[in-house]
C-alpha positions, -999 to +999 in steps of 0.1 A: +000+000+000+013+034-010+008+065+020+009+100+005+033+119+025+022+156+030+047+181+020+059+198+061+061+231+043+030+231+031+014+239+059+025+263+085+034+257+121+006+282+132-020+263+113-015+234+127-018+245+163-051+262+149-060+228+132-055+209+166-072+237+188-103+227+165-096+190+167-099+190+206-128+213+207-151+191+185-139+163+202-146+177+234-185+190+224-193+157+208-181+139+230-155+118+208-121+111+213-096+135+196-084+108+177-120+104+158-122+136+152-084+134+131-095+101+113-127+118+103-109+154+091-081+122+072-109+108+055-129+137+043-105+159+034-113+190+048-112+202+083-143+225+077-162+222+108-195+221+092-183+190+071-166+175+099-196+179+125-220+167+095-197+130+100-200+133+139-232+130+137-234+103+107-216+079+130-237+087+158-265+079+142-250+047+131-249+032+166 
């Protein structure tokens, strides 16, 4: 299996701390662990937090 490997310059220290601030405050108001929250922002693509909140709740219906 081939991993794409995301370019470190690409994305700036300060957005990252800004992507994880986000990360652990969905995780916190849904309930989730932080590590859902990053699988789900992987697999769609976008850390929107419309999109992401939209999957939240997919899986929670789910169970």
């Amino acid at each position: 299996m081939v991993q794409n490997k995301v370019n470190a310059e690409s994305t700036s220290p300060a957005a990252a701390v800004d992507i994880e601030d986000e990360v652990l405050y969905l995780a916190k108001r849904h309930r989730v662990s932080p590590a859902i929250v990053r699988e789900i922002i992987r697999r769609a693509g976008s850390s929107e937090r419309g999109a992401v909140e939209r999957e939240i709740q997919k899986g929670k219906a789910r169970r």
